[in-house]
C-alpha positions as CSV (number, residue, x, y, z in Angstrom):
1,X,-33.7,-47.3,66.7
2,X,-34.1,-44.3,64.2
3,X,-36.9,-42.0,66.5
4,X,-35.8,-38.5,67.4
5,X,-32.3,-39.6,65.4
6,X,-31.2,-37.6,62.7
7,X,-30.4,-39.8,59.4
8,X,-28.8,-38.8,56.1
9,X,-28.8,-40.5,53.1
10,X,-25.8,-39.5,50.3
11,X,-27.2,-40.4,46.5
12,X,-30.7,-40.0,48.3
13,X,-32.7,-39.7,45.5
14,X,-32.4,-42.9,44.2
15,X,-34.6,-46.0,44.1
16,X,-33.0,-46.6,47.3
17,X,-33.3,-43.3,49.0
18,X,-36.7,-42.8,48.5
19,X,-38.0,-45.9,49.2
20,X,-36.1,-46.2,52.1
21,X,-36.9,-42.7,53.7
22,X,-40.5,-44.1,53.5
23,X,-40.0,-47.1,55.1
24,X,-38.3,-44.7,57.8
25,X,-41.2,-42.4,57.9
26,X,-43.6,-45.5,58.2
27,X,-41.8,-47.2,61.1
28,X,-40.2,-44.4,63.2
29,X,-40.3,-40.6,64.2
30,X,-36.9,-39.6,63.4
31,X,-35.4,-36.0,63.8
32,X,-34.8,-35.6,60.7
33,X,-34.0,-37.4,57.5
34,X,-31.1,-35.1,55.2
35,X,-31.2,-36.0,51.3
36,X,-27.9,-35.6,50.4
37,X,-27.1,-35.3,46.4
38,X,-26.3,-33.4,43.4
39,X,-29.1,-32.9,41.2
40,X,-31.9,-30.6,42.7
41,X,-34.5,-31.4,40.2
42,X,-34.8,-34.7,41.7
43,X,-35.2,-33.8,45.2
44,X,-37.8,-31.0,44.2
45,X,-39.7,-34.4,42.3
46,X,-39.0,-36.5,45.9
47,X,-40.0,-33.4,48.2
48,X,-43.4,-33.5,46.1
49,X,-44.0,-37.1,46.1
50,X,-43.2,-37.4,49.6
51,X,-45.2,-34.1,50.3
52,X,-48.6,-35.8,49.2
53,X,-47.6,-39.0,51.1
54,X,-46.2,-37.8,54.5
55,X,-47.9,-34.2,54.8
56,X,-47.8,-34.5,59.0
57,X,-43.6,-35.3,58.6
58,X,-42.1,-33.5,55.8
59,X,-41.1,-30.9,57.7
60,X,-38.3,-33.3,58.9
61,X,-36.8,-34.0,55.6
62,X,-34.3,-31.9,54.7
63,X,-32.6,-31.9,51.0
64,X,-28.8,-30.6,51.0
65,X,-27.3,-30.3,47.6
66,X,-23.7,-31.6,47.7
67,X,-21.3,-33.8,46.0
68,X,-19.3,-36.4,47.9
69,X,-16.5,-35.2,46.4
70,X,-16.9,-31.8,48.4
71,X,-15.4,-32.8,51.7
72,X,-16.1,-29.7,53.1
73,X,-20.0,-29.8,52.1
74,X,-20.3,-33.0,53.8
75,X,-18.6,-32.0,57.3
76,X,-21.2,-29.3,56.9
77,X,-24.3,-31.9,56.1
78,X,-22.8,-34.4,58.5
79,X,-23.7,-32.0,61.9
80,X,-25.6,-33.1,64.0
81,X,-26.2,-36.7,62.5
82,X,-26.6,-39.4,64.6
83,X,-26.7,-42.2,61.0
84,X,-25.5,-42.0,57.7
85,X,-26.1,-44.6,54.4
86,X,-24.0,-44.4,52.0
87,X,-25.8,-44.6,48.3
88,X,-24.0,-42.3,46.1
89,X,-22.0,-43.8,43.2
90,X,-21.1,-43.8,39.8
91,X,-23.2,-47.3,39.1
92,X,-23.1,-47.6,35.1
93,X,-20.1,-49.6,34.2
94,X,-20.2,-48.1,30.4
95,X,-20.0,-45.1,32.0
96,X,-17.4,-45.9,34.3
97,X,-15.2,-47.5,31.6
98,X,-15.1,-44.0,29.6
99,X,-14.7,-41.7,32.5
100,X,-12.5,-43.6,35.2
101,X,-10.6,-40.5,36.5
102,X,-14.7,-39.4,37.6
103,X,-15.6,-43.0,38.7
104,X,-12.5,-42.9,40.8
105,X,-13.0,-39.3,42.0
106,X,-16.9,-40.4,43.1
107,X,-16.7,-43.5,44.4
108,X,-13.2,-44.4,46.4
109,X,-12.3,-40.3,47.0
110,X,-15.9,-39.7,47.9
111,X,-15.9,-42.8,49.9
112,X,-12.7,-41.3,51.9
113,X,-14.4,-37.9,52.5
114,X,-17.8,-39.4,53.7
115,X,-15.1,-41.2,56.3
116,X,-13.0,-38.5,57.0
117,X,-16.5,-36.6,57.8
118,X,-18.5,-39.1,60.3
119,X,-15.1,-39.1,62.4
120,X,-15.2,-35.7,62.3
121,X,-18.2,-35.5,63.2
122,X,-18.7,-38.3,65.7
123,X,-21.7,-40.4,63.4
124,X,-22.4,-42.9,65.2
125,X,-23.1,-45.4,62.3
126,X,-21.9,-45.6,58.5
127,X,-23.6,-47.9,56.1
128,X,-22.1,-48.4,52.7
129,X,-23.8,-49.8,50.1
130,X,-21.6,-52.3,48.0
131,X,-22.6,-54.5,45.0
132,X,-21.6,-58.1,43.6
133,X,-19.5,-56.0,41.2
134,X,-16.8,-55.2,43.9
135,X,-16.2,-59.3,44.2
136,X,-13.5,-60.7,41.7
137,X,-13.9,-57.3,40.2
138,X,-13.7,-57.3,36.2
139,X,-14.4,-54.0,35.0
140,X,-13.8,-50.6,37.0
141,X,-16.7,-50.0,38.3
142,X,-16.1,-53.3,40.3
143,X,-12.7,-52.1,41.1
144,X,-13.6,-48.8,42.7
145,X,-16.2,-50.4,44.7
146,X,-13.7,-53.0,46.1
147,X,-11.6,-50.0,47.5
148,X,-14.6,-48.6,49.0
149,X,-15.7,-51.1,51.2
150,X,-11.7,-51.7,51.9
151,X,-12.0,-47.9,52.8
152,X,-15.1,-48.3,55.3
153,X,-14.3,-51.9,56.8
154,X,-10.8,-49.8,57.5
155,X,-12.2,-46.7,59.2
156,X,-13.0,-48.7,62.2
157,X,-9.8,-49.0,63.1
158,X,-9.5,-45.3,63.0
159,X,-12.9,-44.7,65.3
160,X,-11.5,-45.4,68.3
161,X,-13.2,-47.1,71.2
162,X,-16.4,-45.3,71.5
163,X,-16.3,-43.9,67.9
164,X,-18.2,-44.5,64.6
165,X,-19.5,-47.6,63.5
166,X,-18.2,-48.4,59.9
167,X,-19.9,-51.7,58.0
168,X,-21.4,-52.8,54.8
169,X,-24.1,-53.9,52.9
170,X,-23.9,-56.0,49.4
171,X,-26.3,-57.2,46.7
172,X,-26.4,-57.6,43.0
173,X,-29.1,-55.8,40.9
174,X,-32.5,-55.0,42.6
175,X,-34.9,-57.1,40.7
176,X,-36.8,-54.4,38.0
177,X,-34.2,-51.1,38.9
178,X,-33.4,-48.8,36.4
179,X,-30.5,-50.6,33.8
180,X,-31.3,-54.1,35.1
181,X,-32.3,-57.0,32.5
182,X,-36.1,-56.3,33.6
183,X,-36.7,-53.2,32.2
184,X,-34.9,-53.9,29.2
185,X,-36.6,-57.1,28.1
186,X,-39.9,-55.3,29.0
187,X,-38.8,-52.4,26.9
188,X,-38.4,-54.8,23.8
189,X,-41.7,-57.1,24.6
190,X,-43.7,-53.6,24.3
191,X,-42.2,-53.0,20.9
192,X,-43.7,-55.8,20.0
193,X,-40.5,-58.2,19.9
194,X,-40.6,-61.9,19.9
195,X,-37.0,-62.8,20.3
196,X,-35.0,-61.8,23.2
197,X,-31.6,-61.3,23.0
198,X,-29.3,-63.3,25.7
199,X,-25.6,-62.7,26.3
200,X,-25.2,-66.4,27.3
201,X,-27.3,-68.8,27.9
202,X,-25.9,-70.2,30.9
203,X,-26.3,-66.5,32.9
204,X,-27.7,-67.1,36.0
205,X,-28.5,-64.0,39.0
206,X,-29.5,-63.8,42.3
207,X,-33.3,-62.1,42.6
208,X,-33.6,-59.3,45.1
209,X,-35.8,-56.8,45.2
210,X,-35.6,-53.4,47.2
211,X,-37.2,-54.2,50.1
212,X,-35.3,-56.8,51.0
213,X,-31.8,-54.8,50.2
214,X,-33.8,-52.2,52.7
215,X,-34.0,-54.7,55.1
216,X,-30.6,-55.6,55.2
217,X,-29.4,-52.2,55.8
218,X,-32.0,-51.7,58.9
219,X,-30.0,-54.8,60.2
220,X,-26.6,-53.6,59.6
221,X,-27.5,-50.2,61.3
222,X,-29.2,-52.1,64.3
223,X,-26.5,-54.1,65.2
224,X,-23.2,-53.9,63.4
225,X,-20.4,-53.5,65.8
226,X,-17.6,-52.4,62.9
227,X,-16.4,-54.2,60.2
228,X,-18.9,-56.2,59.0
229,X,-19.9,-56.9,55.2
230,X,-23.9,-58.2,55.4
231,X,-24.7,-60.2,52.3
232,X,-28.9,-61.8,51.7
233,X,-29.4,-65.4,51.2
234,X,-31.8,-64.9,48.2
235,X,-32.4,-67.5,45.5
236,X,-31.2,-67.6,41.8
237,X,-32.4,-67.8,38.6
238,X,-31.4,-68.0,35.0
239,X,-31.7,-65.2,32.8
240,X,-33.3,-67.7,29.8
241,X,-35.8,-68.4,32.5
242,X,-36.8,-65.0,33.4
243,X,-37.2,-64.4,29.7
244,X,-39.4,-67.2,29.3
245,X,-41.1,-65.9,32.4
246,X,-41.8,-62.3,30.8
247,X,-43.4,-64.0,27.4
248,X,-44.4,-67.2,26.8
249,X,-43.2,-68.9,23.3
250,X,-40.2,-66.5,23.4
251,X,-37.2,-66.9,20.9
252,X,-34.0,-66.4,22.4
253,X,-30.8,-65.6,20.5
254,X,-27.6,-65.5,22.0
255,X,-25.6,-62.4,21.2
256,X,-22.7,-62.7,23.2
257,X,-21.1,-61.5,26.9
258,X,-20.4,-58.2,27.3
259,X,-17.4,-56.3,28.2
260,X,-17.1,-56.3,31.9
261,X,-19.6,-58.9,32.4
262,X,-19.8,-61.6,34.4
263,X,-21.7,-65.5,33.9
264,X,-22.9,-65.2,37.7
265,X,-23.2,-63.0,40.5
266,X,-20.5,-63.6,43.6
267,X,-21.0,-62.2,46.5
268,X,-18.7,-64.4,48.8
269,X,-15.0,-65.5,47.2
270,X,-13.8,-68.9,48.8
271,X,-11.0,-67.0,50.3
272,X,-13.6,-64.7,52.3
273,X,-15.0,-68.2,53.6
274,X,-12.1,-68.3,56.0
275,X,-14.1,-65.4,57.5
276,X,-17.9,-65.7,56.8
277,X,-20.1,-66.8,59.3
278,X,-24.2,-67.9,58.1
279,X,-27.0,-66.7,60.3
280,X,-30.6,-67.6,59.4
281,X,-31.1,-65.2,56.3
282,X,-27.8,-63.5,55.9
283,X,-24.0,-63.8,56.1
284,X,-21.8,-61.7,57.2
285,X,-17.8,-61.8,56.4
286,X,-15.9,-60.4,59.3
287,X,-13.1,-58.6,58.6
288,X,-9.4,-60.0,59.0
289,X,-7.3,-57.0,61.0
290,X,-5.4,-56.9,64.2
291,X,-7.7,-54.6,65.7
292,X,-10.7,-57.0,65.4
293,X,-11.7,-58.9,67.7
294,X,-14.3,-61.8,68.1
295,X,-15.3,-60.2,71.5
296,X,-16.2,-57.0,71.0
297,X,-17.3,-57.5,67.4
298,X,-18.8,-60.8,66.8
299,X,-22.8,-60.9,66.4
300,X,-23.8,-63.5,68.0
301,X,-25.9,-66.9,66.1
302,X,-23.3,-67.1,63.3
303,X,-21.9,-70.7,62.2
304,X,-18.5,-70.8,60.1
305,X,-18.9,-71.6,57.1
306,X,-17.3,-74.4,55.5
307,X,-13.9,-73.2,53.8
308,X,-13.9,-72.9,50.3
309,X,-16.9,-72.1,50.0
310,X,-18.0,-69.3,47.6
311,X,-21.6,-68.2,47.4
312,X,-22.7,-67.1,43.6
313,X,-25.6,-67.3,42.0
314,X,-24.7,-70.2,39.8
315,X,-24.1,-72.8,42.3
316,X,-27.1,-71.4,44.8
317,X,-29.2,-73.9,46.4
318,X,-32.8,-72.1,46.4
319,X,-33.8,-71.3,42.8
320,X,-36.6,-69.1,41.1
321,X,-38.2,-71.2,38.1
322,X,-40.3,-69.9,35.2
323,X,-43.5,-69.8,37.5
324,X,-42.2,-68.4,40.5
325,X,-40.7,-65.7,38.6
326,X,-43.9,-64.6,36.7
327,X,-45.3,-65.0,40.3
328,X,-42.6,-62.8,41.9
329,X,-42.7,-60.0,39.0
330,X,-46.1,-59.8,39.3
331,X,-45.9,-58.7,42.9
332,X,-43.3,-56.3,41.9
333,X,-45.9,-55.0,39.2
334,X,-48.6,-54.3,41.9
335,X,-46.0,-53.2,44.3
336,X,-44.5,-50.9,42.1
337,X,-47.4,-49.9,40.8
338,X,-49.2,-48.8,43.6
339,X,-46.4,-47.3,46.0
340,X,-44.0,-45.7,43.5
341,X,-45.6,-44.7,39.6
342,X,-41.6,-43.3,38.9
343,X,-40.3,-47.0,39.0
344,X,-40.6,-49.4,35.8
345,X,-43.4,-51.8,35.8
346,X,-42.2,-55.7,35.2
347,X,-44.5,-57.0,32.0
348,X,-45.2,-60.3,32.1
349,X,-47.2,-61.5,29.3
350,X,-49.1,-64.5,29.2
């Protein structure tokens, strides 16, 4: 699918990027793979990395610094490019909260332009990466993410018949990323804490890790046909249990939700249900436009979904207890460990 094609990933020296770029390198001989982002000490750090582990294909990595608010940059980055994902984002909701003129300027106006551009351009696929957050939105960070994906399930309408490819791809946190609840009770078990704090004791989230979110994007670029938003079936788990998971004989205090958070993930609203088909290990909800068809657009192997249902991590139907997750994050550990030393290593103390 991706030899001798040119790929470019915006935000591409995340978590994401990187270890998706890999997975490209291991499994195909693309063209070349652009790095498209902002901050050129990172891609100096990924060129390096990458340079020890790929020495016979790093001449086809190419690192453009750009911001997707430069609409003009990215119709430059965007020649010649057969496929483009779509990672870059303001992410922290904090963040967000304080600076909503630059959250909106980055995500829904850099959304736009990265649209604008692969029509331009004639890209042949788009992949936009959403998040839980942009479902029953509570905080602004969830909000601009809603309009994004609006923005790219949209642009197929604008693509014309033989045009780009527009579709997305949604998950919740990547089990041990940067931010996540992971890293942070790690951080306080290393200090030597015995009591971990919980903002409610009924929190429950869905556990993916970056492989699997990788996987789901290979399968919206292989076979999307324009409008599609790809959501995992993953299992859940509660948040007192992943705590008990990380150190046994743990004493948890609850502190409280915080602003702009949310009891469980959603991913599917019981309104999208009317539109949601469920294949073996994914769903996809189909978009709900004139110009969509079930024809030209429809994968097949889906089954409707019952209406009203809504898929969230609190009412799940595969669950992660206490000893599969000490299982799971100890795979993370040695995975983590031994393919990328930049990412956080899950403690689990027993």
């Amino acid at each position: 699918m991706l030899s001798n094609k040119s790929i470019l990933i915006t935000g591409g020296t995340g978590s994401f990027g990187k270890r998706f770029t890999e997975r490209i390198f291991k499994l195909y001989n693309p063209k070349k793979i652009i790095i498209y982002s902002r901050d050129e000490f990172k891609q100096d750090i990924m060129k390096k990395e990458l340079m020890l582990k790929y020495p016979d294909k790093i001449d086809k990595l190419r690192f453009f610094i750009g911001d997707v608010r430069d609409k003009d940059r990215l119709n430059r980055a965007f020649d010649d490019v057969d496929y483009v994902v779509h990672a870059a984002a303001m992410k922290q909701v904090p963040a967000c909260e304080y600076n909503p003129f630059e959250a909106i300027k980055t995500n829904i106006h850099g959304a736009q332009n990265v649209i604008d551009a692969a029509l331009d351009r004639g890209v042949k696929k788009v992949v936009a990466l959403s998040t839980d957050k942009a479902v029953n939105p509570i905080n602004l960070y969830g909000g601009t993410k809603l309009v994004s994906d609006k923005l790219f399930v949209a642009a197929n309408a604008y693509s014309g018949a033989k045009g780009t490819i527009f579709s997305v791809v949604r998950y919740g946190n990547v089990a041990g990323s940067r931010g996540s609840v992971i890293p942070f009770f790690e951080d306080l078990i290393q200090k030597g804490c015995k009591e971990l704090p919980i903002t409610d004791f009924r929190m429950t989230r869905f556990w993916i890790t970056l492989e699997q979110g990788i996987e789901l994007v290979f399968k919206a670029l292989e076979e999307s046909k324009g409008g599609e938003t790809y959501i995992s079936k993953i299992p859940s788990f509660k948040i007192t249990d992943l705590a008990k998971a990380m150190l046994n004989d743990v004493e948890l205090k609850e502190v409280g939700i915080r602003e702009g958070e949310k009891l469980h993930e959603v991913m599917i609203t019981r309104d999208d249900s009317r539109t949601t088909y469920e294949y073996e290990k994914h769903y996809i909800i189909y978009p709900h436009f004139e110009w969509w068809n079930v024809e030209k657009f429809f994968t097949p192997g889906g089954k409707l979904i019952e209406e009203g249902f809504e898929y969230n991590s609190g009412n799940n139907v595969e669950w992660l207890e206490v000893k599969q997750l000490r299982e799971e994050m100890l795979k993370l550990r040695m995975y983590n460990h031994g393919k990328d030393s930049s990412r956080s290593e899950v403690a689990v103390t027993k």
